[in-house]
C-alpha positions in Angstrom: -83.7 -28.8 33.6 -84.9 -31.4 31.1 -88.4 -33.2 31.0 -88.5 -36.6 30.4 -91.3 -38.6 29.5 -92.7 -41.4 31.3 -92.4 -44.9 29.4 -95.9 -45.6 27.7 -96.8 -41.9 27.8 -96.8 -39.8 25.0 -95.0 -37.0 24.7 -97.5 -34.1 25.7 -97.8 -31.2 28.5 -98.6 -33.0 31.4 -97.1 -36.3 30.9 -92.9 -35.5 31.1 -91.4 -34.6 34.1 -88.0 -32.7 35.5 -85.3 -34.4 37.2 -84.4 -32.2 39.6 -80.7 -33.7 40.0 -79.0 -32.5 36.7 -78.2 -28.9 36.5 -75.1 -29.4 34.0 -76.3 -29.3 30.4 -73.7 -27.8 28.4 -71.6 -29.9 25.8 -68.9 -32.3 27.1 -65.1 -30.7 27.0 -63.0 -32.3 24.0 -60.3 -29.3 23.8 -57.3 -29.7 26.0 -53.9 -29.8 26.9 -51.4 -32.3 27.6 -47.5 -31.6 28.3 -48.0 -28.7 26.7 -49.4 -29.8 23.4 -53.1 -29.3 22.5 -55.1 -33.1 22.2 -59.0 -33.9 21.5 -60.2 -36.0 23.9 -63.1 -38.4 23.0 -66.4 -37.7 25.0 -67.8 -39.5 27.4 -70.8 -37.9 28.8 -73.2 -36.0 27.1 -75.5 -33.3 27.9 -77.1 -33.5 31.0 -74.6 -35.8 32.4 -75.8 -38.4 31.0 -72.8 -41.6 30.6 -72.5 -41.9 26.7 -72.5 -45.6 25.6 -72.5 -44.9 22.2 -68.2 -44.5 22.2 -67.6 -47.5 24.5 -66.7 -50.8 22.3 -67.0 -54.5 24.0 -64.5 -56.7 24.3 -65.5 -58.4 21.8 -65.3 -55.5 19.5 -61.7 -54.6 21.0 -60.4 -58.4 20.0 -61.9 -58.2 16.7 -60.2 -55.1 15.9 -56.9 -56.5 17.5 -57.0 -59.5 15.1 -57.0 -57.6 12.0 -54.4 -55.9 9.9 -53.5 -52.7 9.4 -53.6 -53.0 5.6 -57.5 -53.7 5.9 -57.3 -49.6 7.5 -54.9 -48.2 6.1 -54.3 -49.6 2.3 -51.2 -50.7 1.1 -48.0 -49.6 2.5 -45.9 -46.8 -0.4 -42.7 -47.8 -1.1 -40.4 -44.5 -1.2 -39.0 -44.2 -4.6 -36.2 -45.2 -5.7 -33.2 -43.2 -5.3 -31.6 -40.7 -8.5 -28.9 -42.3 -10.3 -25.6 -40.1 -9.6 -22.4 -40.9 -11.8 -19.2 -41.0 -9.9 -17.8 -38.6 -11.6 -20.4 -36.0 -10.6 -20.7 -37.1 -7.0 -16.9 -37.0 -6.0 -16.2 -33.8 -8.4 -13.9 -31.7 -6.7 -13.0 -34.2 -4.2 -9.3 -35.3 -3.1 -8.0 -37.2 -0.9 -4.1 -35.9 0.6 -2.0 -37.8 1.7 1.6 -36.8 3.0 4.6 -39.0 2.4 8.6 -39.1 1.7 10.6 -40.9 -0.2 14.5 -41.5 0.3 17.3 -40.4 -2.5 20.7 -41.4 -2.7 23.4 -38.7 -3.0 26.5 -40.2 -4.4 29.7 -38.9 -4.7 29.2 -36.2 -1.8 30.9 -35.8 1.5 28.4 -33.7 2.9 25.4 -35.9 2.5 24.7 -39.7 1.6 21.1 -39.9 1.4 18.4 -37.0 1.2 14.9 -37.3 2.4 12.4 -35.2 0.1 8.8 -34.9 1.4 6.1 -34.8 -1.1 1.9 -34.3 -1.3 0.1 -37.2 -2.6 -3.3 -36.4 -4.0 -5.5 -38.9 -5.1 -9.0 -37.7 -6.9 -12.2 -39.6 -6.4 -13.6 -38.7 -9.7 -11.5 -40.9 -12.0 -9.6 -42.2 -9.4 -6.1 -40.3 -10.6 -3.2 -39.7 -8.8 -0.6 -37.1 -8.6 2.7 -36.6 -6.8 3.7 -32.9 -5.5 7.0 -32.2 -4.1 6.9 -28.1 -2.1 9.4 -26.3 -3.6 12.2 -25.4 -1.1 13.9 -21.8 -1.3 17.4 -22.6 -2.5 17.2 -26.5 -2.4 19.3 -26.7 -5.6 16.8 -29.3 -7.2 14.4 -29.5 -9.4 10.9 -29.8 -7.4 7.4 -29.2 -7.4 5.1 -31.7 -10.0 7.0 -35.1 -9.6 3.9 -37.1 -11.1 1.6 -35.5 -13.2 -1.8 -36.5 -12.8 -2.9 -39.9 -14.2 -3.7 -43.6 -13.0 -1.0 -45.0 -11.8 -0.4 -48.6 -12.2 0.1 -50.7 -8.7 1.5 -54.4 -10.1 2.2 -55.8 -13.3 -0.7 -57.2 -14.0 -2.4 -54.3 -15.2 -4.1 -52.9 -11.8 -4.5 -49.8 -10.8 -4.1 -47.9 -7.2 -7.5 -47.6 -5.5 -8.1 -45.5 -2.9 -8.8 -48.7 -0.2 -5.3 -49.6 -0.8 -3.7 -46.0 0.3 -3.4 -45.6 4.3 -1.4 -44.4 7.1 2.0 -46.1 7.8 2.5 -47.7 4.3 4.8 -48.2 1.7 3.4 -47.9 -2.1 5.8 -48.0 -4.9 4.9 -46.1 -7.6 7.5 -46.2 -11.0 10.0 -47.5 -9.2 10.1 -44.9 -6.2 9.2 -46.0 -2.8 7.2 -43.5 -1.0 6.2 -44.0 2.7 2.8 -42.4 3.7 3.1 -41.1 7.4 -0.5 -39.0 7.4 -3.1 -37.2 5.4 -5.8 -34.4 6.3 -9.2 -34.5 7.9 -11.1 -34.7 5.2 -9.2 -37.8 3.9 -9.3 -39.3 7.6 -13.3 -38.9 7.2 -13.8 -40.5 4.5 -12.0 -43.5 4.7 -13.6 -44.1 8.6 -17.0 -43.8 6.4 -16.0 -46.2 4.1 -15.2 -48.8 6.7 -11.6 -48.6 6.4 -9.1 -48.8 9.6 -6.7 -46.0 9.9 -2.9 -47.0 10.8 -1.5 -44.1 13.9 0.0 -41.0 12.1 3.5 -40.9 12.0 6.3 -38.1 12.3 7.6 -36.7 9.0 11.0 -37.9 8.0 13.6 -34.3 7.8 16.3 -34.3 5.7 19.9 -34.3 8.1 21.5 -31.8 5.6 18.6 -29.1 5.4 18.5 -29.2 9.5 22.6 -28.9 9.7 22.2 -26.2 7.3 19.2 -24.5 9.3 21.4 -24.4 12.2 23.3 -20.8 13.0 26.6 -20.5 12.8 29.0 -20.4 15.4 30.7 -17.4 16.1 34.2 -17.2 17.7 35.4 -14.5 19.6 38.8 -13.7 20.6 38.7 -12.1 23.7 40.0 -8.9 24.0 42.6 -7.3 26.4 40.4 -3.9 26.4 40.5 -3.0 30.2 37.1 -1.4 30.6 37.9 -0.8 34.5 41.2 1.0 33.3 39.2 3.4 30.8 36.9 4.2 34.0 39.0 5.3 36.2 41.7 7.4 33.7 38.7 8.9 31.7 36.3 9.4 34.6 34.5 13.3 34.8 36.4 13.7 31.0 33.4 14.8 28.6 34.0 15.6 24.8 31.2 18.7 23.8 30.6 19.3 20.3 27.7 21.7 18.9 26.0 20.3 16.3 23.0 21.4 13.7 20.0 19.4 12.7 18.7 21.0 8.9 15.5 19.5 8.2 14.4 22.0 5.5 14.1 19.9 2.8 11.1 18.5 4.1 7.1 20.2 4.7 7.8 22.7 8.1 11.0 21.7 8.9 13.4 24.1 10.5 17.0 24.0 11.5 17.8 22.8 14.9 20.6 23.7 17.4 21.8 20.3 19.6 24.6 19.8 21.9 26.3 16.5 21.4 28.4 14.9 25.1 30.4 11.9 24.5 31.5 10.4 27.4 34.9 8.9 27.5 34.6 6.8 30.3 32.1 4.5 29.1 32.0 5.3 25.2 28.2 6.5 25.6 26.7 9.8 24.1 24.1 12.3 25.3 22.0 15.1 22.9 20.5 18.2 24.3 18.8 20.1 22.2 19.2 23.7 22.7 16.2 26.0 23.4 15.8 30.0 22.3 13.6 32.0 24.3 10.0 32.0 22.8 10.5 29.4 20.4 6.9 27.7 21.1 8.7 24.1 21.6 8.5 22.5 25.7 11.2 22.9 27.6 13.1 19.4 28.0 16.5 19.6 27.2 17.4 16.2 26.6 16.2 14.5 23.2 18.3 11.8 23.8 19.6 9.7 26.8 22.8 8.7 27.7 23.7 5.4 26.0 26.2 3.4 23.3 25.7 4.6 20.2 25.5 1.7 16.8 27.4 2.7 13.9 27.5 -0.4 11.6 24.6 -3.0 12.5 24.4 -6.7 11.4 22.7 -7.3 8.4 19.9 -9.4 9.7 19.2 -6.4 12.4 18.5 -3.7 10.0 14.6 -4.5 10.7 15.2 -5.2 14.7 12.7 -3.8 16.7 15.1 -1.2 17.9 12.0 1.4 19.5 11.0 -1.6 21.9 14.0 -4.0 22.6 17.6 -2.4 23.7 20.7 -3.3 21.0 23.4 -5.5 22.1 26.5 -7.0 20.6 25.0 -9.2 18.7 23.0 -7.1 16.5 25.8 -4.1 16.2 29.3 -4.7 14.1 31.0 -1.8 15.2 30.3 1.1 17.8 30.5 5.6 17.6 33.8 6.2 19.1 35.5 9.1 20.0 37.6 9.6 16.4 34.2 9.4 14.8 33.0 13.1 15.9 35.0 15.6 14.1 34.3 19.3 13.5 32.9 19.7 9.8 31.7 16.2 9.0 28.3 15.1 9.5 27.1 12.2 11.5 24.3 9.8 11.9 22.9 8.8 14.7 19.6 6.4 14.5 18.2 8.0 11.5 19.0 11.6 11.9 22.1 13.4 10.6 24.1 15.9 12.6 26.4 18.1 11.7 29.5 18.9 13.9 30.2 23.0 13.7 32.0 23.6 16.8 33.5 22.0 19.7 35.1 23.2 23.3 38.7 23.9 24.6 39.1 20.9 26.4 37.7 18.8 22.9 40.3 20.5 20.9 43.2 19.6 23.1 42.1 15.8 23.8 42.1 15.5 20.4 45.3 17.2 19.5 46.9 15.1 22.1 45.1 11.8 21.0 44.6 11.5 17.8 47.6 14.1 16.8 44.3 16.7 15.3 45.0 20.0 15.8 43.5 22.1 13.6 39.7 22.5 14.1 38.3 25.2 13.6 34.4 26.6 14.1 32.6 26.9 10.9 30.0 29.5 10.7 26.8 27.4 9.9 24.4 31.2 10.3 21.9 31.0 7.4 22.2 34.9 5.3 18.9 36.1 4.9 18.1 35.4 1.5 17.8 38.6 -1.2 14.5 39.9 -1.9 12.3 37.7 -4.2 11.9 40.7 -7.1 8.2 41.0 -8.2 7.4 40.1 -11.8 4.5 41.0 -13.6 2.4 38.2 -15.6 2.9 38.4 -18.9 0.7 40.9 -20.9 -3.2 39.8 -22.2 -3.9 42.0 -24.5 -6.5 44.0 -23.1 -6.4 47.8 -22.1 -2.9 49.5 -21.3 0.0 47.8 -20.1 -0.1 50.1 -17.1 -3.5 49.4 -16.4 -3.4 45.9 -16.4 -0.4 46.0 -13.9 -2.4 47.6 -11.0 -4.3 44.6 -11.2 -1.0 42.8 -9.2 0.7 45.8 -7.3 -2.5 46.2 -5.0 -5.4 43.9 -3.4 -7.8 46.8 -4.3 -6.5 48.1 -8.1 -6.2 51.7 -8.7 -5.6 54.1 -11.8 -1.5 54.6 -12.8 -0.3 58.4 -11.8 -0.8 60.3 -14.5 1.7 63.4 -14.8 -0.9 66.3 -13.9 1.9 69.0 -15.1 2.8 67.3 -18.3 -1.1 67.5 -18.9 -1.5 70.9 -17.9 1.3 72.1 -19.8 0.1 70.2 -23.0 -3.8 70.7 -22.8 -5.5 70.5 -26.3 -2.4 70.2 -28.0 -2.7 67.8 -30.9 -0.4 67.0 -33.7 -2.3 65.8 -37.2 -0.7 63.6 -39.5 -1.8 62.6 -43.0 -1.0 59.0 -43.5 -1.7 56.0 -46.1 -1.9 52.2 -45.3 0.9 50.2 -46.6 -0.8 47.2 -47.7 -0.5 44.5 -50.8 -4.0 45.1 -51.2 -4.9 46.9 -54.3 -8.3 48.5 -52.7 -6.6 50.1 -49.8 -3.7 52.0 -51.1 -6.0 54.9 -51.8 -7.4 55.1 -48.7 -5.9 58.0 -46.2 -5.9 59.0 -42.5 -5.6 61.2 -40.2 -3.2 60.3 -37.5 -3.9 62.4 -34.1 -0.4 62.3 -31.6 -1.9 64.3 -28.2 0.7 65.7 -26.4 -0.5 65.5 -22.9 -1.0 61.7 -22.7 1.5 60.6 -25.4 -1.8 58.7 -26.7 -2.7 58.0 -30.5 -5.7 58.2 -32.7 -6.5 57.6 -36.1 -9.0 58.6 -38.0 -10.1 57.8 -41.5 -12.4 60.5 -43.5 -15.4 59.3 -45.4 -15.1 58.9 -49.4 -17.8 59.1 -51.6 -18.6 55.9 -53.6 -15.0 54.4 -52.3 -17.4 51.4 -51.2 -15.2 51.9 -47.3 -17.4 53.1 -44.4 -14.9 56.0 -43.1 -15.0 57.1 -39.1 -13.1 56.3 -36.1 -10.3 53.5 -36.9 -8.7 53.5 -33.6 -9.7 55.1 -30.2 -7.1 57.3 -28.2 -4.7 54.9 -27.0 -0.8 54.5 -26.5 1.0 52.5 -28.9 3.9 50.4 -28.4 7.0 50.2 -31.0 7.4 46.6 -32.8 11.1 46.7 -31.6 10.1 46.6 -27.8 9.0 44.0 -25.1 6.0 43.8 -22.7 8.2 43.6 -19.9 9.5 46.9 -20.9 7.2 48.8 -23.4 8.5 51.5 -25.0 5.7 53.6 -26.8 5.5 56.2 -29.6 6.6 59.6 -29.2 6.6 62.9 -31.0 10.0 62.4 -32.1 8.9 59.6 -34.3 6.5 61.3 -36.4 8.2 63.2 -39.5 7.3 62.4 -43.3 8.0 59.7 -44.7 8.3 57.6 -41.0 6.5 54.4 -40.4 4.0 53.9 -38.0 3.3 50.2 -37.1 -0.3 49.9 -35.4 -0.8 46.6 -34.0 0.4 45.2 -37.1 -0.9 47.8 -39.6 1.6 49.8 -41.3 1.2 53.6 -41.7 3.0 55.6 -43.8 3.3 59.8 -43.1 2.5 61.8 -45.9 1.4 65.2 -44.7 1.1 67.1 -41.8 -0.7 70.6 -40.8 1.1 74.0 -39.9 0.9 73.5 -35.8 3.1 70.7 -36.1 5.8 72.9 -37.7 5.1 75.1 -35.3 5.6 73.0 -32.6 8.5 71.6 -33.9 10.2 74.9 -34.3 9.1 76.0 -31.0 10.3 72.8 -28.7 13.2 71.5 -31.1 15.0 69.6 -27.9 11.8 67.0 -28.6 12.8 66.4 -32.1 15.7 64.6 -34.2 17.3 67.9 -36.9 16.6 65.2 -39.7 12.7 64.8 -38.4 12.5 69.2 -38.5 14.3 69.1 -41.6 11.8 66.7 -43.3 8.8 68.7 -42.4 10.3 72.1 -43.4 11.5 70.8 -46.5 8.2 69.0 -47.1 6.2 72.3 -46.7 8.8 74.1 -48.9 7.7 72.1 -51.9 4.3 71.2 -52.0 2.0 74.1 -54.1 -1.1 73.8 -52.5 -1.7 75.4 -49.2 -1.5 73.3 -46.1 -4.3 71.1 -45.1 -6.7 71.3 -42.5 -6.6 67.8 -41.1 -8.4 69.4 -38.2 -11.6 69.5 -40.1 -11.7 65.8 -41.3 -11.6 64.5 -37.5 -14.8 65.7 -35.3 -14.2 67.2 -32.0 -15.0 64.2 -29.7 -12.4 62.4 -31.5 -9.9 65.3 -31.4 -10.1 65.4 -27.4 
């Protein structure tokens, strides 16, 4: 509660007193809400409750304010500015106004036609207020078309004016350079903008059609003779009378095709024809005989029903020039029958004596269509790399897992640690190396070849090993079928070509005569003569090529 002090008092303890009637003494409510919008409301009581008088004007105050004029509270009124200047040209860029129309041509000197009515585009453009005249080309209209009018201002009278677009509307003639063309409508843009500029559109009309282009659109009438064909006869003479043939379907030529076995009915009493196709035990396919159902089949079709919907709508005269008939299915010819070519192997008794009675045919005979099982592919080897022995290098294709070539184990036996040693010189146009010599080692047991070049002193040629034990194939042979040096080809004076390298036999040690002498089936009588007569005459004592080669290149 609120003291108050008593008029003429002052102020102190003792002299104010509470009014017990006012217990509200929060602010007045100004916040609230009005249709859903938030307002301020002006107060109008204050704290305590007490009536404000402060916010209430007089009516004197009300007409005062009332009498004056808004400029004295609010200013001046602001003009909005003025608008930006936009040229013509770049306000209607891009904007055209269509208008379609026709025009009549005479056609002299033809029977067919005396007048032709050629509809055309008129486009008139806002920018520079040009007009152009289009004509649609026709497919196979036989006259020039498409730009009659190439874009420009076109004059409207002779004294100098120009069309505007105010004087192009709906149901008009305008003659342009002589031509009379008659404007029947125009688009929706066009239609819009005149109605903004206040102009007053004329109904649309219908579009003029040329009479020739519609006689010419019209089909042509087809006249049938009728034919004396007794269908009712064919029924009941050819009824229960079924021509079987056995035909083949080969669809190998394409990815998992297989050759098919069908059986082919053609039923004489209606022309229709029927295909079974003819299923082997376990052959993994369902088992539904029929592939096709009993119906006329089309041999030659209309050239306008090539693209017919044939999988949806059924084939009647109309689309088919010619029907399968019975002289159509002969033994040994193929046939086609919606996309699929048969071939006619065989046929039945009954077949073969309808058409030897019919159609005078008498010899048909079955023709054996059984595939022969094709020869064994033979398996070639790839062609040699270069690395290792040429057996070697074919277990890599003979087996998945690759395993060492047989070796003959009594050809080894036999031959174990026996070696013949050859003294040979390099045949080369090199100055340096025709005084360099080796020792050629030929072991019997694996037919293998090793050479071996002894060191010289101050020759300025590091001596040793010159080629591992390995077999060496003749210049004169193929990959395909190596054919490799033997002991028959060794004999003085022979040359021995070493992957390109060319050897020449000088010498050779006593075993090899030995050996020679002792197995002479093995050797030519000119290779033992050589080496008998080369012993004859040399005066020093045989050498002993054995000590030139050390004993893990011997063996």
């Amino acid at each position: 509660m609120v003291s108050h002090p008593v008029h003429g008092l002052p102020f102190l303890p003792g002299t104010s007193f509470k009014d017990s009637t006012k217990t509200a003494f929060h602010r007045s409510q100004t916040l609230g809400y009005r249709n859903g919008y938030a307002v301020v409301r002006r107060p109008t009581v204050g704290i305590g409750g007490d009536r404000l008088q402060v916010n209430q004007l007089s009516q004197a105050e009300l007409d005062e304010l009332a009498n004056k004029a808004p400029v004295l509270t609010y200013g001046q009124l602001k003009r909005a500015p003025p608008a930006e200047f936009i040229p013509a040209h770049v306000a209607f860029d891009k904007k055209v106004l269509k208008f379609d129309a026709y025009f009549q041509e005479d056609v002299p000197g033809s029977t067919e036609e005396h007048y032709r009515i050629r509809q055309v585009n008129i486009y008139y453009y806002l920018e520079d207020d040009s007009m152009s005249v289009i004509e649609p080309v026709v497919e196979n209209s036989g006259i020039p078309q498409g730009k009659l009018i190439k874009r420009q201002r076109l004059p409207k009278n002779d004294r100098g004016d120009h069309y505007h677009w105010k004087d192009l509307n709906r149901g008009i003639n305008i003659t342009i350079y002589g031509r009379t063309f008659r404007i029947v409508n125009c688009d929706k843009f066009t239609q819009v903008f005149l109605e903004s500029q206040g102009i007053e559109l004329n109904p649309p009309e219908k579009m003029a059609l040329d009479p020739y282009t519609e006689l010419r659109k019209q089909p042509l009438r087809k006249y049938v003779t009728p034919t004396d064909f007794d269908q009712l006869k064919q029924f009941l003479t050819f009824d229960k009378q079924v021509l079987r043939f056995y035909a083949i379907w080969d669809d190998t030529d394409s990815m998992f095709g297989e050759c098919r076995t069908y059986i082919i009915h053609y039923y004489l009493m209606d022309d229709t024809v029927e295909i079974l196709e003819v299923h082997e035990r376990n052959d993994g396919r369902d088992p539904f005989p029929l592939l096709m159902n009993r119906q006329r089949m089309p041999k030659v079709l209309v050239e306008n029903a090539k693209n017919f919907p044939q999988c949806v709508l059924e084939i009647s005269d109309q689309e088919v020039l010619e029907w399968y008939t019975a002289k159509d299915f002969i033994v040994g010819k193929p046939l086609t029958m919606l996309g699929r070519t048969f071939f006619i192997y065989d046929c039945d008794p009954f077949t073969r004596q309808y058409y030897k009675e019919k159609f005078g045919i008498s010899d048909l005979p079955r023709i054996d269509v059984s595939k022969k099982e094709p020869p064994p592919v033979k398996q070639e080897l790839p062609p040699y790399n270069g690395y290792g022995l040429i057996e070697d290098s074919a277990q890599n294709c003979l087996a998945l897992i690759p395993k060492a070539p047989k070796k003959d184990v009594i050809k080894m036996l036999m031959n174990d640690n026996k070696v013949l040693r050859y003294l040979a010189a390099l045949e080369s146009p090199i100055p340096e190396d025709k005084g360099r010599r080796f020792v050629l080692s030929y072991f019997l047991a694996t037919d293998m070849i090793s050479i071996f070049e002894p060191p010289v002193r101050n020759s300025g040629i590091i001596g040793g090993k010159y080629l591992g034990r390995t077999k060496v194939v003749k210049p004169d042979s193929s990959m395909e079928n190596p054919i490799y040096y033997g002991p028959s080809d060794f004999f003085i004076g022979a040359v021995i070509e070493v992957f390109g390298h060319r050897f020449v036999i000088l010498d050779s040690d006593d075993y090899v005569l030995k050996y020679m002498e002792s197995n002479p089936a093995q050797f030519s009588p000119e290779a033992l003569l050589s080496i008998q007569n080369h012993i004859r005459r040399r005066d020093t004592p045989a050498l002993e090529l054995d000590r030139y080669v050390p004993s893990e290149v011997c063996f």
